[in-house]
N, C-alpha and C positions, 0 to 999 in steps of 0.2 A: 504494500500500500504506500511505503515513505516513495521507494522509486517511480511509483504514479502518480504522488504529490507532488513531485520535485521535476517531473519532466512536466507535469499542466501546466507550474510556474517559468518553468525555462521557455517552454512552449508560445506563453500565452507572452511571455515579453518579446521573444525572438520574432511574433507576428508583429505585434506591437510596433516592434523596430524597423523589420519590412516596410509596413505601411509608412512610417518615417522617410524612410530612405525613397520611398517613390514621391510622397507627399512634399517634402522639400524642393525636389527640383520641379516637381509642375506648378506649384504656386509659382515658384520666385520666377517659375517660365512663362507663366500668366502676367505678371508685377511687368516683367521687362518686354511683353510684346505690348503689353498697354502703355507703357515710356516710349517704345516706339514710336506711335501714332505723330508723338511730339517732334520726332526727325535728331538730327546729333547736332542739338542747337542746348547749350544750357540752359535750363529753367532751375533754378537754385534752390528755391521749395520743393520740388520735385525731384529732384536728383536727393537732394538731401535726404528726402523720405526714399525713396530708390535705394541709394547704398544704407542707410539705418536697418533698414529690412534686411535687405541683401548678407551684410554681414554681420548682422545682428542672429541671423539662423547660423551662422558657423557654429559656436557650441551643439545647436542643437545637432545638426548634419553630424558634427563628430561622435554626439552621446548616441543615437542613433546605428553609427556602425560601428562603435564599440562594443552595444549591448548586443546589434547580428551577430559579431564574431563572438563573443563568451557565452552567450546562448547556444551559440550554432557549435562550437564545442562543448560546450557544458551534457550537451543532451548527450550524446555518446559515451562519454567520462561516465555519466550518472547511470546510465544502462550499465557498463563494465563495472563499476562500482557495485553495483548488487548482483548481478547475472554473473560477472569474473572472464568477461570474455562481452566484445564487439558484437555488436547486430551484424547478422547476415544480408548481404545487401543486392541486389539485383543488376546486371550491366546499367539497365536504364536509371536506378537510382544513382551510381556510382558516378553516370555520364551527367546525368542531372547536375551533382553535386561538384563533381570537375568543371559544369560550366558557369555553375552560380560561385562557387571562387573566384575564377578568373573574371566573373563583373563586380563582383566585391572588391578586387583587387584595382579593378582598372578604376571603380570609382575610389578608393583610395587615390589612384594617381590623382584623379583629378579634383580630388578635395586638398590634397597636397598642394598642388600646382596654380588653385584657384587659392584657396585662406595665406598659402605662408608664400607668394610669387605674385599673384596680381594683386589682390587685394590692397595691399600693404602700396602698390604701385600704386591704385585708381587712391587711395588716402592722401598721400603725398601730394598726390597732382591735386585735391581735392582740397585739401588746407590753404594752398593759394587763391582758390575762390572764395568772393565775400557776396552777401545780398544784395543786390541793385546794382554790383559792378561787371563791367561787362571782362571776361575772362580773356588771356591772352590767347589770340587762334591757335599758336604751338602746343600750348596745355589743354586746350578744349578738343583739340585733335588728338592728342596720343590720351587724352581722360576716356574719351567714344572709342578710340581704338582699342583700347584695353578693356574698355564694356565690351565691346562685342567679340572679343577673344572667351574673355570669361561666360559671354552667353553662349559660343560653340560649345563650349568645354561642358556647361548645362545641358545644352541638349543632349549631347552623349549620353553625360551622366544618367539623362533621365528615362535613353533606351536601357543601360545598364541595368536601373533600378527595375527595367520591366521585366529585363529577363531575370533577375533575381527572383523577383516574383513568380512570373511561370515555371524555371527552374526548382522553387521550394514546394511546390506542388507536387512532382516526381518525384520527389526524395522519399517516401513512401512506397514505392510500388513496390510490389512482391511480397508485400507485408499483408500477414491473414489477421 
């Protein structure tokens, strides 16, 4: 009974986390095609609320795939921990599980690549803007340029998180 108590909770967060991991990049994919509409023109209220959001979800994106991976190990640990031996797992599981890694992995890269590489850039360029002043063209160009690097790198992210999703589905099969 402990080991069915302790894989519903591993369980019930590792979905939890999932749903995070895809939820993140569609909102903030929604936030940045509506900043769109405006063009790569600075509006200062709006970018301000833009990036607040934007990299105001960094912790969360990071707790998020933190808790996938110690969950997504946890569960197996906790089987061998009482059983004394790994679940028996099926090609399609196994293949499941090799592909929901490598989008786990690649949004890693691009959680890396985006919070500790641009971000820290669009900030920099962004402290030199003030209210009502008009921005220098060089900085308002490489600020939009670097938005829309880090909005590539979201879209990825956000096929990633889909195959994560479908992937954690087959991770079950062959199991009675």
């Amino acid at each position: 009974m402990a080991e069915q108590v302790i894989q519903g909770i591993l369980l019930a967060l590792h979905n939890i986390a999932l749903v995070g991991c895809a939820a993140a990049p569609f909102y903030n994919r929604a936030l940045v095609l509506k900043r769109a509409q405006y063009g790569p023109k600075l509006h200062y209220e709006l970018d301000k609320v833009v990036e607040d959001t934007l990299q105001g979800n960094a912790p969360y994106c990071i707790a998020f795939l933190v808790t996938l991976l110690v969950t997504g190990v946890g569960m197996p640990i906790n089987h061998y921990v009482f059983q004394g031996a790994f679940r028996a797992t099926s090609p399609v599981a196994v293949t499941a599980l090799v592909v929901k890694l490598l989008a786990v992995g690649g949004m890693v890269w691009i959680m890396t690549t985006i919070f500790w590489g641009i971000n820290p850039r669009i900030m920099a360029i962004w402290h030199g803007f003030a209210p009502g002043a008009a921005p220098a063209e060089a900085d308002e160009k490489a600020f939009f340029a670097l938005r829309a690097r880090r909005k590539a790198l979201c879209e990825v992210c956000l096929k990633f998180a889909i195959v994560v999703l479908v992937a954690s589905a087959f991770l079950g099969f062959g199991r009675s």
